[in-house]
C-alpha positions as CSV (number, residue, x, y, z in Angstrom):
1,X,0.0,0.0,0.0
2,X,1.3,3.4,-1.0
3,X,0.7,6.3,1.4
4,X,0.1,10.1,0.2
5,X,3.0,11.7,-0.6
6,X,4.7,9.4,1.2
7,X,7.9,10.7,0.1
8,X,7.5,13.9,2.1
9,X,6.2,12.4,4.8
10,X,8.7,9.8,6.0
11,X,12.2,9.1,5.7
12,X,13.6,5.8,3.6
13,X,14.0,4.0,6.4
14,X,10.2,4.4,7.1
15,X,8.8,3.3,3.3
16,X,7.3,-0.1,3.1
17,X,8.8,-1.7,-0.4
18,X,5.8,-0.5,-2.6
19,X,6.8,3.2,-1.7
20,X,10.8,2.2,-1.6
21,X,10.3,1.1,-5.8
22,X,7.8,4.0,-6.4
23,X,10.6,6.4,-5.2
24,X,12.8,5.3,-8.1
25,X,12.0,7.8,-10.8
26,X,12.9,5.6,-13.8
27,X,16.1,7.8,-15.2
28,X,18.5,4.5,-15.2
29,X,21.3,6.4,-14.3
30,X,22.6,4.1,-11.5
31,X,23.0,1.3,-14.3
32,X,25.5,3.2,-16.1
33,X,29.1,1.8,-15.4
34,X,31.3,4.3,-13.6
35,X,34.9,4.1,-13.0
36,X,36.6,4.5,-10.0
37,X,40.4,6.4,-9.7
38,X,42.2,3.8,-7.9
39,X,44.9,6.8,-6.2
40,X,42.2,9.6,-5.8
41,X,38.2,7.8,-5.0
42,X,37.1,9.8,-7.7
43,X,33.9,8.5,-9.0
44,X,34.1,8.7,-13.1
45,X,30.8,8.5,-14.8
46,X,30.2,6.7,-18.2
47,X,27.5,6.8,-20.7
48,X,27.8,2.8,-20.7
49,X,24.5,0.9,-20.0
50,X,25.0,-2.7,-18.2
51,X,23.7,-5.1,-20.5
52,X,20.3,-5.9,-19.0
53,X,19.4,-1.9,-19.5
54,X,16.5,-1.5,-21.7
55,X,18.1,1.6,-22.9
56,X,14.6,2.8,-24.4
57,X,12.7,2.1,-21.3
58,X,15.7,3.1,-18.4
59,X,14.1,-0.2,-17.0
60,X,15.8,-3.5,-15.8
61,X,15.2,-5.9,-18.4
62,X,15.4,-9.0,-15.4
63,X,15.2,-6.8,-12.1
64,X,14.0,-9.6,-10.1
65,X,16.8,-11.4,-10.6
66,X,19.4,-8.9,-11.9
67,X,22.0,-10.3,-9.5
68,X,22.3,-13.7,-10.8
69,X,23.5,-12.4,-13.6
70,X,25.5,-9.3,-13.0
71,X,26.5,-10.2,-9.3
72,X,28.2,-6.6,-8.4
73,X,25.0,-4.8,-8.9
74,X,24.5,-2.6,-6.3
75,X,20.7,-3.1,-4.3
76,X,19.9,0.0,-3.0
77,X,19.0,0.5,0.4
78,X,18.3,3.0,2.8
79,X,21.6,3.3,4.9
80,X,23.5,3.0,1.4
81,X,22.0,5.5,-0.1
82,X,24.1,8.2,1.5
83,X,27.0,6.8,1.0
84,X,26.6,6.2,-3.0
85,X,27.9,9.6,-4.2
86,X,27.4,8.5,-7.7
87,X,24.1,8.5,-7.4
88,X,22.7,11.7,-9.6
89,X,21.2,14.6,-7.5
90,X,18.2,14.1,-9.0
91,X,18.0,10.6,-7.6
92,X,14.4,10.4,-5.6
93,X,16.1,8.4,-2.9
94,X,18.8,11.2,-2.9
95,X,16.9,14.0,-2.6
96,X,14.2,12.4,-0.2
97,X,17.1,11.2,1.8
98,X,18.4,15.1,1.8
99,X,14.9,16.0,2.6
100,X,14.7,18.0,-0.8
101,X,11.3,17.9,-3.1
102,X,11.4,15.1,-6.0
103,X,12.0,17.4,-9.4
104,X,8.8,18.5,-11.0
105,X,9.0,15.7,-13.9
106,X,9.2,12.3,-11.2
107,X,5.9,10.3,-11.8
108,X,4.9,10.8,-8.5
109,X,4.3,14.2,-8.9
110,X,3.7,14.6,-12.6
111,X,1.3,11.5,-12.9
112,X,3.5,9.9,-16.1
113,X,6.5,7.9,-16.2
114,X,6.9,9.4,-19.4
115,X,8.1,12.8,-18.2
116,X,11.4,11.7,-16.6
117,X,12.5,10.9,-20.4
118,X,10.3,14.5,-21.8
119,X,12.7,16.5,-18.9
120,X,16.1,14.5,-20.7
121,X,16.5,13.9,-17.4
122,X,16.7,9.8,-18.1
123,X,19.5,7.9,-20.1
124,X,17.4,8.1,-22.9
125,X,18.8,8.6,-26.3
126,X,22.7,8.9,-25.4
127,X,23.9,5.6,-23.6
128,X,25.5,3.3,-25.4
129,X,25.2,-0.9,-24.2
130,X,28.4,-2.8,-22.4
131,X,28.7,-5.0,-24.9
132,X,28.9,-2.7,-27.7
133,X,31.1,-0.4,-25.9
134,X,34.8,-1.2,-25.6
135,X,37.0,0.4,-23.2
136,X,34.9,2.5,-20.7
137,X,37.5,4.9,-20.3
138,X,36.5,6.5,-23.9
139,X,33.4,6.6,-22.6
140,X,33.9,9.3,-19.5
141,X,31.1,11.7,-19.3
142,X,31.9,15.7,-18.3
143,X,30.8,16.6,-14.8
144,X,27.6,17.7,-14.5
């Protein structure tokens, strides 16, 4: 059962797992690959989907059993969440962990799942699949 605006009313913690998958507002940016400098901790972001990507939909093709086939997926959870600084500020479980508003194109406010890809604000037209890609340091993305 999802509670009203649940999202402003409780913290991550608090969400019951229909509310904790709601919050996710369908961009697919966590399941691009990043790369990690292995001196510095910097975070390096890619426009390289994992394979199971549907890179039209931003959805999981197998997200019930994503793991069993791409084992260091991360599973987000509420005490990882801020921790993951890769994680893009317009993350729903970012921002309700910040206790900031969900951006005005998130399903749960605009009614559509259709309006996280109208923003551009999804990996939508400009990722390019893992097994197509080649070496993922020629595929390093500016900072944002």
């Amino acid at each position: 059962m999802i509670r009203e605006r649940f999202w402003e009313r409780y913290r991550l913690n608090e969400l019951n797992r229909e509310e904790w998958e709601a919050l996710c507002d369908g961009c697919g940016k966590c399941c691009l690959h990043k790369l990690e400098d292995e001196v510095t901790g910097k975070i390096y972001r890619t426009n390289v989907a994992c394979h199971l990507l549907d890179r039209q939909s931003a959805q999981c093709s197998n997200y019930k059993n994503r793991k069993a086939f791409v084992p260091d997926c991360v599973q987000l959870k509420p005490a990882l969440v801020p921790f993951l600084d890769w994680l893009p500020g317009t993350c729903g479980y970012r921002r309700v962990d910040a206790g900031l508003p969900l951006p005005e194109w998130h399903h749960l406010i605009s009614g559509s799942r259709d309006t996280v890809h109208e923003a551009g604000a999804s990996i939508r037209g400009w990722t390019i699949s893992e097994t197509d890609a080649g070496d993922l340091e020629n595929h390093i993305l500016d900072e944002d």
